[in-house]
C-alpha positions in Angstrom: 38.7 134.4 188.1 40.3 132.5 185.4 43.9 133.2 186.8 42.9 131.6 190.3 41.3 129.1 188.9 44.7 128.5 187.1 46.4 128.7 190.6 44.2 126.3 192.3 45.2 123.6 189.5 48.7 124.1 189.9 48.3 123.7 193.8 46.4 121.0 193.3 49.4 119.5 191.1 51.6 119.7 194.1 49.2 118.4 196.5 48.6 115.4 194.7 52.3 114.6 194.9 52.8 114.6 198.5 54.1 111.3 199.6 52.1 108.5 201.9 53.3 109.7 205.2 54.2 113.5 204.5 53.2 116.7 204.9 54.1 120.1 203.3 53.1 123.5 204.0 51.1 125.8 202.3 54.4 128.5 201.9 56.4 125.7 199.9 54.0 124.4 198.1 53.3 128.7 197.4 57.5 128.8 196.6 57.4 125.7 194.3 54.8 127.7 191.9 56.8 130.9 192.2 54.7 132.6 194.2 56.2 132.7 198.0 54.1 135.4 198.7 50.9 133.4 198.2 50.5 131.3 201.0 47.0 132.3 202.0 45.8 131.8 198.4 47.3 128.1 198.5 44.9 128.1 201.7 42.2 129.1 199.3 43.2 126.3 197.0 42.9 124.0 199.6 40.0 125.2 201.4 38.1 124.8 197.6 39.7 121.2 197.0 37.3 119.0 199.3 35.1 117.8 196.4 38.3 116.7 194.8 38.8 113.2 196.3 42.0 112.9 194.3 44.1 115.6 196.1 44.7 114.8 199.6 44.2 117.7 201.7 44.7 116.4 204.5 48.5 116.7 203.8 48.5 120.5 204.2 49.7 122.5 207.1 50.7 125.6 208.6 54.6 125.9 208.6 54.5 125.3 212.2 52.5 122.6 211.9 49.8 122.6 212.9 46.7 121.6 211.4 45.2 124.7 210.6 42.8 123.5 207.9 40.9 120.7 209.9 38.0 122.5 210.0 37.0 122.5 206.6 36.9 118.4 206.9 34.2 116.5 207.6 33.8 115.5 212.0 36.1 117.2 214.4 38.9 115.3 214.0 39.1 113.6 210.8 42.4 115.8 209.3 44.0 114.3 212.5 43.2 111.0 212.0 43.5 110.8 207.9 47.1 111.7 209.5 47.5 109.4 212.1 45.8 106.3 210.0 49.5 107.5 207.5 52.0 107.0 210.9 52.2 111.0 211.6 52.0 111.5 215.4 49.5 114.6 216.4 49.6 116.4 219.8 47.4 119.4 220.3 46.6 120.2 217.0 50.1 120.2 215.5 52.3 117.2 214.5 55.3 115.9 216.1 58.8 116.3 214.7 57.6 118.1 211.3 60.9 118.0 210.2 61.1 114.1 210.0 57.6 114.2 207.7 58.0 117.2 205.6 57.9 117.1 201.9 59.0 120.4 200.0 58.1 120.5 196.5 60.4 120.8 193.7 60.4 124.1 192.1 60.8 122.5 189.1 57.9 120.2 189.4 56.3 118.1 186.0 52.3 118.7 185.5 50.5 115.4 185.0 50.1 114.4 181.6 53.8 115.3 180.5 
């Protein structure tokens, strides 16, 4: 327990320095930590991170796109429109022209605090 609990701060890390405006998936932000293989446990990370109102979830998506996480949000739509209200267009689910708002993490990225 203590090593995921270790993962989910170091997700949280990442999320937290997603631009205004972007988006990243949960298999980079997985890469950026050293763990490609650990996608689903970045889900996991994010899934857990709704109390946290400092890491914005919302910013997470599948590497398609789509927003594959909305239901853990409060409402139906609010992922989509905490999306929107930052200029990201949204059709069916899954954003439009992911390439021009996605954000890959360094995989050399600082903790907070250093």
């Amino acid at each position: 327990m203590a090593d995921e609990h270790n993962f989910f701060e170091r997700v949280y890390i990442v999320v937290r320095q997603i631009p205004y405006g972007s988006v990243t998936t949960y298999g980079a932000i997985a890469k950026a930590l050293g763990a490609a293989r650990s996608a689903r446990m970045v889900g996991w990370a994010m899934n857990a991170s709704h109390g946290l109102d400092d890491v914005p979830a919302h910013r997470v998506v599948n590497r398609k796109g789509l927003l594959s996480g909305k239901h853990h949000f409060d409402g139906t739509h609010l992922m989509q429109q905490l999306l929107e209200s930052e200029g990201i267009e949204i059709v069916d689910n899954q954003i439009v022209n992911l390439e021009a708002h996605l954000w890959i993490p360094k995989l050399d990225f600082e903790e907070e605090g250093e």
